[in-house]
C-alpha positions in Angstrom: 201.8 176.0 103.2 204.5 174.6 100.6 207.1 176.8 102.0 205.9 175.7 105.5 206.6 171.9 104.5 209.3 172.2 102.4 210.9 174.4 105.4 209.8 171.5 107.7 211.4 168.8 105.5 215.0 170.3 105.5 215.1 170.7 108.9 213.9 166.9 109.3 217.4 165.9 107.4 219.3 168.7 109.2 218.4 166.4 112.6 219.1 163.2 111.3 222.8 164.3 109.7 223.0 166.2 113.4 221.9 163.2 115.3 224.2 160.4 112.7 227.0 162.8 113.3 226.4 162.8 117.0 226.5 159.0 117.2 229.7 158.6 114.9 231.6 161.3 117.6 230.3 160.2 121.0 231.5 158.1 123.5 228.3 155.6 124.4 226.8 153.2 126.3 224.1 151.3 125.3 222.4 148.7 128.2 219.0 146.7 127.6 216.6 146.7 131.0 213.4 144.2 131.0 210.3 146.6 130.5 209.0 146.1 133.9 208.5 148.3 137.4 212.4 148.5 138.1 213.0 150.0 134.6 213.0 153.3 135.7 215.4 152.4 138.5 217.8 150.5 137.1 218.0 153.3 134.2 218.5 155.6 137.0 221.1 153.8 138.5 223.0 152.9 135.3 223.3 156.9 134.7 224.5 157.2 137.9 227.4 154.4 137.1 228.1 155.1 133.8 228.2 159.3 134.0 229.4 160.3 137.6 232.9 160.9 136.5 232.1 162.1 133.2 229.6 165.6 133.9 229.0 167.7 136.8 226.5 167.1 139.3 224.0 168.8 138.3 224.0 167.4 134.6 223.6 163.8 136.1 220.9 165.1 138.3 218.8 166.0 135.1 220.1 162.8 133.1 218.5 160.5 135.8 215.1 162.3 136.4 215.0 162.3 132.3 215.8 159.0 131.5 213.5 158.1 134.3 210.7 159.8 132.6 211.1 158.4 128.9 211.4 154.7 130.6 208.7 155.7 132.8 206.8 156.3 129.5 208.1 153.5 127.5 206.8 151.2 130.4 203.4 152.9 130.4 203.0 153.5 126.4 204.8 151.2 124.7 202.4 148.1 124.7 205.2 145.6 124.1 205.7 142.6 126.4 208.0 143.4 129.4 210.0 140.5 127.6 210.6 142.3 125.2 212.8 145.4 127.2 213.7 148.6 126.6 217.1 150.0 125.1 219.0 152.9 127.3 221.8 154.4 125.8 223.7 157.5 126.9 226.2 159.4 124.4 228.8 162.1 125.4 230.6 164.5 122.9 233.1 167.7 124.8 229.5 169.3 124.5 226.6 167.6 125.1 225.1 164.7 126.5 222.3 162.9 124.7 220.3 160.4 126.2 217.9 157.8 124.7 215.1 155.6 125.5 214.0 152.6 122.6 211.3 150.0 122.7 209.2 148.0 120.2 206.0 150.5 120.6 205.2 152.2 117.0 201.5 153.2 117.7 199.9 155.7 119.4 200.6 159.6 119.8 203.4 161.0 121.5 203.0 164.4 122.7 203.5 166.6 126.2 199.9 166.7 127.6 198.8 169.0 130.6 199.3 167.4 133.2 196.9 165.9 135.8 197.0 166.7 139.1 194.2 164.3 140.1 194.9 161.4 138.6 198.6 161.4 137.9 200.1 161.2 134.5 200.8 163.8 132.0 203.9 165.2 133.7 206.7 162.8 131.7 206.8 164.8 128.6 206.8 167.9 130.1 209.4 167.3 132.3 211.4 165.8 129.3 210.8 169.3 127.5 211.8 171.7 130.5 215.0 170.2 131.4 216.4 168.9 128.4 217.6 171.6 125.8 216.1 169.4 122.7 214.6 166.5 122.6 213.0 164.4 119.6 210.9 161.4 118.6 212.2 158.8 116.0 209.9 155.8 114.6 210.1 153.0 112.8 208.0 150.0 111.9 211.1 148.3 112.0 212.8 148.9 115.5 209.8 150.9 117.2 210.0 154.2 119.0 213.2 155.9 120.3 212.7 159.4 122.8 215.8 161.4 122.6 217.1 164.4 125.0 220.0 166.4 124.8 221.8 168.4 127.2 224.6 170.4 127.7 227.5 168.8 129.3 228.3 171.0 131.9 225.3 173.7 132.3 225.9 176.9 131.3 227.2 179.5 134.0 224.7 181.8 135.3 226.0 185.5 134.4 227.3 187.7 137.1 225.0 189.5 139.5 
């Protein structure tokens, strides 16, 4: 169980030195959206603007159902006022494109769920985890939650048939 944690903890630094060196390297934009119905919309449609000329079609396809989802979420979850806002930002290295989603929210669980069929909900997160090649969950008491996903720039090329 030691092993387990200690395991656990070097990996937890690994991310953050990943995800500090990832910021320092990337090209970014960063846009602040009230924290109301249109969120997930406008955060659609500043994907659109800021990365059409920047990744292939079907990377920007996946950037705006994803950072649909975590605002989506953030609206739904957070518990701040819609006064309040949530923060977009999109980063691009040669490799990867990592997207992120902040608000003020620092309680409550975040976690894929089944989803359900009947009643809606529980799809976000899962979505979030099938297209994305990572994606993380950073808290503070200080600035709230932040949802990261990361993708590859251009999607790798299916192999010859």
């Amino acid at each position: 169980m030691r092993r387990e944690h200690t395991a656990l903890q070097a990996e937890a630094v690994e991310l953050r030195a990943e995800n500090a060196r990832i910021r320092d390297a990337a090209e970014q934009v960063e846009v602040r959206l009230p924290l109301d119905a249109q969120a997930p919309g406008a955060a659609r449609i500043v994907a659109a603007q800021y990365l059409r000329d920047r990744v292939t079609a079907p990377v920007l396809d996946r950037a705006r159902l994803l950072v649909s989802e975590l605002v989506t979420n953030s609206m739904r979850h957070c518990g701040a006022p819609a006064a309040e806002g949530v923060t977009v930002r999109f980063q691009l290295t040669r490799a990867m494109l990592r997207l992120e989603v902040e608000d003020r929210g620092h309680n409550g669980a975040i976690a894929a769920r089944p989803p359900d069929r009947q009643n809606g909900g529980g799809f976000g997160l899962n979505i979030v985890q099938t297209l994305s090649d990572r994606w993380g969950i950073e808290r503070s008491t200080h600035t709230g939650t932040r949802v990261w996903a990361q993708l590859p720039r251009t999607p790798p090329t299916a192999p010859p048939s």
